[in-house]
N, C-alpha and C positions, 0 to 999 in steps of 0.2 A: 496514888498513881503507880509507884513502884508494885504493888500488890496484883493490881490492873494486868501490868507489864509481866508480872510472872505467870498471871492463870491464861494468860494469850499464849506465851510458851510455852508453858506445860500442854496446853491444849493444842496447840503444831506437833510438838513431841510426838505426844501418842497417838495424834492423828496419822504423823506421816508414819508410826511406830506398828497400828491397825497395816497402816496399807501394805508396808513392808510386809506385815504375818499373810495377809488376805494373798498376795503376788505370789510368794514362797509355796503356798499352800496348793494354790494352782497348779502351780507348776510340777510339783510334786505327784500329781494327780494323775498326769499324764504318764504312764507306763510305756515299757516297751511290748508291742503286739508280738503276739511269738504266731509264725504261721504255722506251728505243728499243734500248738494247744488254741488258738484264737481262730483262726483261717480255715483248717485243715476240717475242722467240723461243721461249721457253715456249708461248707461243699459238699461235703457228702452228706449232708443230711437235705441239703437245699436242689445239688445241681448234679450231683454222681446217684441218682435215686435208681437205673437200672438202663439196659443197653438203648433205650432211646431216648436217653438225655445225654450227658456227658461221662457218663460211665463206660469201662473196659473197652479191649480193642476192640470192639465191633459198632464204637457209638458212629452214630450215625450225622456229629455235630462238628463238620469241617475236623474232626479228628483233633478235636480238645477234651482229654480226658484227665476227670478230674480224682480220679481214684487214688486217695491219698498216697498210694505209693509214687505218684506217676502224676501229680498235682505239679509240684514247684515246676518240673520239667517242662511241661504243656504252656505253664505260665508265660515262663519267659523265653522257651523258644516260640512260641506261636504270636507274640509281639501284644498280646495284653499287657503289658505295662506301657506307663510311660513318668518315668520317674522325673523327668525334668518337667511336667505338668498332673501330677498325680489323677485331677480331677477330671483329664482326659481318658484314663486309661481305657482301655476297653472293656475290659475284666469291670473295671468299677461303673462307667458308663449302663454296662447290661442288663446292673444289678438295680439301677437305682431312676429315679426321673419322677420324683412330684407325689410319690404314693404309687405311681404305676410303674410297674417294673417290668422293662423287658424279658428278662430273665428270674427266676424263672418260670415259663411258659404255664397260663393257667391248664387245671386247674388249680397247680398246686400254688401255695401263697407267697405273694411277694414278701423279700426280705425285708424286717425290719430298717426302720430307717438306725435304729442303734446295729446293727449288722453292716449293714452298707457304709456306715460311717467309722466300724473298724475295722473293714477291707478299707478304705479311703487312709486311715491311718497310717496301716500295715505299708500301706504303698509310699505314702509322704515319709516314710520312716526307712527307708530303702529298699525296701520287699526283702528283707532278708529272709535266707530259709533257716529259721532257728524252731 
C-alpha cells in the first residue's frame, strides 16, 4: 500500500513539475514587439506603399502618414491607439476583421492575421516607440 502511496506522488510531482515547465515556457515566448524592427515594416510595406495611401506629406488619408520617419508621431497623435482597450484601437481595428481587412484597401492584400495580432501586441504592450 505504502508503494501505491509513493507512485500517486511521484506521479503529482512531476505532474504539477510538467505543468510548471509547460507555464514558464509560455511565458517565455512571449517577447517584447519593438515598433522600429516589428511595426515599422508592416507599414511601409502594407500601408505607406506611395502618395495615395498613407505615405508622405501629400497622402491623401485624413493625413496619417505612415513613413517610418513620421509613423510613431501620426500614431499617437492622431488617436489610433487606445491603450486602456487595446482591441479597439483604430490602427488595429483597420487592419483586421475576420479575414477581411479594412485596410489595407484592395487591391493590395490584407494583413496577416500573425501581422494584426503583433500590431494587437505592440499595443497591449504599451505602443512603445522602441
Amino acid at each position: 500500500m505504502n508503494n501505491k502511496k509513493s507512485i500517486v506522488t511521484l506521479a503529482i510531482i512531476t505532474l504539477f513539475n510538467v505543468m510548471m515547465a509547460i507555464s514558464c515556457t509560455h511565458k517565455s515566448q512571449i517577447s517584447a514587439v519593438s515598433f522600429n524592427k516589428d511595426i515599422i515594416p508592416i507599414l511601409t510595406t502594407s500601408c505607406a506603399l506611395n502618395s495615395s495611401c498613407h505615405s508622405g506629406a501629400n497622402s491623401t488619408n485624413l493625413e496619417i502618414n505612415f513613413d517610418s520617419s513620421t509613423a510613431y508621431i501620426t500614431i499617437t497623435s492622431k488617436g489610433l491607439l487606445n491603450l486602456s482597450n487595446p482591441s479597439a484601437s483604430l490602427l488595429y481595428v483597420e487592419v483586421q476583421g475576420n479575414g477581411t481587412a479594412e485596410m489595407p484597401k484592395p487591391p493590395l492584400a490584407a494583413l496577416s492575421f500573425a501581422q494584426q495580432a503583433e500590431i494587437l501586441e505592440w499595443i497591449k504592450q504599451g505602443a512603445q516607440n522602441n
